[in-house]
Residue, then its C-alpha position, 0 to 999 in steps of 0.5 A: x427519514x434521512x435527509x437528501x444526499x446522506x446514506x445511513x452508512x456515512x452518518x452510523x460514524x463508520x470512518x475509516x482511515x485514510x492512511x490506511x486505504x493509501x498504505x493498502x492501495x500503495x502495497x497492492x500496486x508496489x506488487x506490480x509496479x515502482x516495487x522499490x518506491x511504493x514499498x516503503x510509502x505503504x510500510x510508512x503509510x501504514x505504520x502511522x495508521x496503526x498509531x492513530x487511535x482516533x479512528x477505529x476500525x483500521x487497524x487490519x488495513x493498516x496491518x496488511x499494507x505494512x505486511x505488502x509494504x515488507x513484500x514489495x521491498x523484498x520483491x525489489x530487492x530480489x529482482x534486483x538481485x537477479x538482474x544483477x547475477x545475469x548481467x543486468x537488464x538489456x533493452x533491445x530496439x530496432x531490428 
């Protein structure tokens, strides 16, 4: 019998890895926003993931938050690339 507030989950010692779910979660909305910012963080995040033996089971979190960490790089890079050849962003207000 498990004592109150425990979930046989929690106590089986199946931890995952916190940089890895920060590196994934920056990789995942890097996609969508601050491409340029989150980028980096999630390849940073990541990489010291994959370097932590002491927590095992992180190591494909930690994988693919470098592998999103890379495409939001590439993808800030690409816009910016575009938005540079057709003269740049424009903000338009007023009527």
């Amino acid at each position: 019998m498990s004592a109150y507030g425990s979930s046989s989950a929690a106590s089986s010692g199946s931890r995952t890895n916190g940089l890895a779910i920060a590196g994934l979660a920056c990789g995942v909305v890097g996609i969508f926003i601050f491409s340029i910012v989150l980028g980096p963080l999630a390849i940073i995040f990541g990489a010291v993931a994959l370097r932590q033996k002491a927590v095992k089971g992180s190591g494909g979190m930690a994988k693919a938050a470098i592998i999103l960490g890379i495409v939001d790089v590439i993808l800030a890079i690409v816009l910016m690339a575009v938005a540079a050849s057709s003269g740049g962003f424009s903000w338009y207000i007023g009527g």
